[in-house]
C-alpha positions as CSV (number, residue, x, y, z in Angstrom):
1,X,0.0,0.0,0.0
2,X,1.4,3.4,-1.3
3,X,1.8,6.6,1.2
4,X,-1.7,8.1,0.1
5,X,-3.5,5.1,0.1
6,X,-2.2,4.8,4.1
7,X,-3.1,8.3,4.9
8,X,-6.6,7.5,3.5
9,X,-6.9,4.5,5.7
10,X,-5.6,6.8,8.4
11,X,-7.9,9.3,7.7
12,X,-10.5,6.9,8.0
13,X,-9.6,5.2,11.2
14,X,-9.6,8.9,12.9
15,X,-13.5,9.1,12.2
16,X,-14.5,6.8,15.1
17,X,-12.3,8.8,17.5
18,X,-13.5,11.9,16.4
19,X,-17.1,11.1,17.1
20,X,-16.4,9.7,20.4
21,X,-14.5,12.6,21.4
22,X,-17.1,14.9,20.6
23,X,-20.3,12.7,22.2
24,X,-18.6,11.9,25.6
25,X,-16.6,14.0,27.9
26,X,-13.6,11.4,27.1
27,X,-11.4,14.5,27.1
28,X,-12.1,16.9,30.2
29,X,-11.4,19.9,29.7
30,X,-9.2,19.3,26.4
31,X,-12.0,17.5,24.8
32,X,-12.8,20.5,22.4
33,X,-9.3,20.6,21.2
34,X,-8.7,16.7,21.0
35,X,-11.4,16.9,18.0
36,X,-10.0,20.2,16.8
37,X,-6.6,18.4,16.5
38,X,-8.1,15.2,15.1
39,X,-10.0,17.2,12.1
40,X,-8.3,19.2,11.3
41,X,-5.3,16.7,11.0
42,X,-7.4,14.6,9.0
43,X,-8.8,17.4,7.0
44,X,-4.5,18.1,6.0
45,X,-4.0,14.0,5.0
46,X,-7.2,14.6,2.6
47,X,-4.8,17.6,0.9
48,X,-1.6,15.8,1.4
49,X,-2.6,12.6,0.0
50,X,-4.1,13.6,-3.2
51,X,-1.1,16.1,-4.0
52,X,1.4,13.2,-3.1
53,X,-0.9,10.6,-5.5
54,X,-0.8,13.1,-8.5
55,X,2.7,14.3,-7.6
56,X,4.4,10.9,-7.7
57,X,1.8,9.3,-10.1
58,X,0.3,7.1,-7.1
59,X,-3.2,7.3,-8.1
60,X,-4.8,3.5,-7.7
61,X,-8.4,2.5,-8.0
62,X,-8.4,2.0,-4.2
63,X,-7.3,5.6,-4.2
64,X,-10.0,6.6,-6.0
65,X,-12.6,5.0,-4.6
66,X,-11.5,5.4,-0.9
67,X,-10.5,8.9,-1.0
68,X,-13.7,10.6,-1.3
69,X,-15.2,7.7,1.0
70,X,-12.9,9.0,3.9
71,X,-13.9,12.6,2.9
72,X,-17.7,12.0,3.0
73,X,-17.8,10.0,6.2
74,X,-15.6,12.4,7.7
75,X,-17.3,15.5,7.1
76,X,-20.4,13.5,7.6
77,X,-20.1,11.9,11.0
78,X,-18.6,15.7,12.4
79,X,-22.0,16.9,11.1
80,X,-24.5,14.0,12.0
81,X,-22.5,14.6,15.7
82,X,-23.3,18.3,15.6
83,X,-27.5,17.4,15.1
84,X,-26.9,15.5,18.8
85,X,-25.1,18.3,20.3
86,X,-27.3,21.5,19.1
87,X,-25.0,23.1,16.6
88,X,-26.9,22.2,13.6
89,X,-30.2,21.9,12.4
90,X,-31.0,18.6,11.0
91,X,-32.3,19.9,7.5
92,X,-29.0,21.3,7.1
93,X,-27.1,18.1,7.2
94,X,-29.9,16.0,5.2
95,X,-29.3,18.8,2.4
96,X,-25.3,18.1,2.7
97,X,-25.7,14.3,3.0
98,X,-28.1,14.3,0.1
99,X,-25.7,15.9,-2.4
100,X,-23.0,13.9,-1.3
101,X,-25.2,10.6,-2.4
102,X,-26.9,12.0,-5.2
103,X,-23.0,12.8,-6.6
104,X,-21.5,9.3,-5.6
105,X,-24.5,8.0,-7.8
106,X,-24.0,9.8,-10.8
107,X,-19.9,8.6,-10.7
108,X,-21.3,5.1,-10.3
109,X,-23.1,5.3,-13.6
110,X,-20.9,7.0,-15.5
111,X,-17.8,4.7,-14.0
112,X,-19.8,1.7,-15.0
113,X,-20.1,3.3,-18.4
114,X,-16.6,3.9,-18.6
115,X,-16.8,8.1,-17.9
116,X,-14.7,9.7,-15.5
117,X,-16.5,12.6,-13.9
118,X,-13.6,14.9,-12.2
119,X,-14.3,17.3,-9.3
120,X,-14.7,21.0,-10.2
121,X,-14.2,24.3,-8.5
122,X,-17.5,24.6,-6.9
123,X,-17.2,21.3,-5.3
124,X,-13.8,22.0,-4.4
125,X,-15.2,25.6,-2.7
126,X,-17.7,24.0,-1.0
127,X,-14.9,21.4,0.9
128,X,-13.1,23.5,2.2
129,X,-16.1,25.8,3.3
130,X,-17.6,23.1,4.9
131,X,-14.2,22.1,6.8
132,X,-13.6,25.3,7.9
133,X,-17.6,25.6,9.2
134,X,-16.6,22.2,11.3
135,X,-13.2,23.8,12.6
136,X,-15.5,26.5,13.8
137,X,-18.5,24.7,15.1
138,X,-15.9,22.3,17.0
139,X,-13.8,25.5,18.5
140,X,-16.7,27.5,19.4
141,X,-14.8,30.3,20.3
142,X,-17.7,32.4,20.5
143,X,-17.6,36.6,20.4
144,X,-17.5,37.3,16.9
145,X,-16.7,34.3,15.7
146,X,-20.5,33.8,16.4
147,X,-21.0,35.5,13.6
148,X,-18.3,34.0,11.2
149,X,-19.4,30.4,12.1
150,X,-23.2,31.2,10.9
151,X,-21.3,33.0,7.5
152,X,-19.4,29.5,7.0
153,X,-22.3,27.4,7.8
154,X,-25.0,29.6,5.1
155,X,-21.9,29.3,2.3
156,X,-21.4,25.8,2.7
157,X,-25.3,25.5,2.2
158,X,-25.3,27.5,-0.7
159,X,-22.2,26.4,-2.3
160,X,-23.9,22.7,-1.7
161,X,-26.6,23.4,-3.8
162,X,-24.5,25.2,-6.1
163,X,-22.2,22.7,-6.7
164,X,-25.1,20.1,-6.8
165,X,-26.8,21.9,-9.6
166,X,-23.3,22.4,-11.5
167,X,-22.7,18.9,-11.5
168,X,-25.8,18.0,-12.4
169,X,-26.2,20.2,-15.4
170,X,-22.3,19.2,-16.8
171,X,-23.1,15.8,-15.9
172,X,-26.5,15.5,-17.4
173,X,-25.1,13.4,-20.0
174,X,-24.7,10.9,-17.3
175,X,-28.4,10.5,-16.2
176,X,-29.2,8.6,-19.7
177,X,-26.6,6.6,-20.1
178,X,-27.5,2.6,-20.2
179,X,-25.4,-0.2,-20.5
């Protein structure tokens, strides 16, 4: 297994900790940080491991398939934890959640019919938006960062949507394809 394809895996066994760290009081009094430190140090091995796969022509098919995996049950369990703890309404995270699918099935059928659908800008926007509305919601630093957490948490909404209805009308190709 190549150095990206570990950091996935790492990435991915950093979920479970993350959501226990930030459903119990595990921590004390550090417990805020511990899942500051543990997202945002997976959120860097997403980064690192795709520059490193392209860099030093690593890409695999687990890559490809596991990479965006990590990053969707990632971002998704730190969200689905924040409906329990009162930092996000539900419908938010059902709209977040239901791009995500509705995106992972259009790559299946194209994959299957032998199209590669790449990620584009909006979707890349609306990553990082959504991890730095996470870092936020998980620091709570409060004061005016009251206000910048709500900002973050409105654009990643909107740039979900957006990059939904982007990918669905460059992708539209996709919806009657048949094998």
């Amino acid at each position: 297994m190549n150095t990206p394809n570990k950091l996935t895996v790492m990435r991915m066994i950093m979920v479970p900790f993350l959501v226990v760290f930030m459903l119990t009081g595990w921590g004390g009094q550090a417990n805020r940080w511990i899942c500051l430190v543990l997202f945002a140090a997976a959120s860097i091995t997403d980064w690192f491991d795709g520059y490193l796969a392209r860099k030093n022509n690593l890409v695999t098919n687990f890559g490809k398939f596991m990479d965006p995996l990590a990053d969707k049950l990632l971002v998704c369990s730190a969200l689905i934890c924040f409906i329990e703890l009162g930092k996000l309404p539900a419908w938010i995270v059902i709209i977040i959640i239901a791009r995500e699918f509705i995106i992972s099935g259009f790559r299946l059928i194209a994959a299957e019919n032998g199209v590669v659908i790449a990620a584009n800008y909006w979707g890349k926007f609306k990553t990082v938006s959504q991890m730095i509305m996470i870092i936020l919601l998980i620091a709570d630093p409060g004061g005016i960062f009251d206000v910048i957490t709500q900002v973050f948490v409105w654009l990643s909404v909107i740039l979900t949507v957006i990059s939904l209805l982007t990918y669905i009308m460059q992708n539209k190709s996709v919806l009657s394809m048949q094998k």
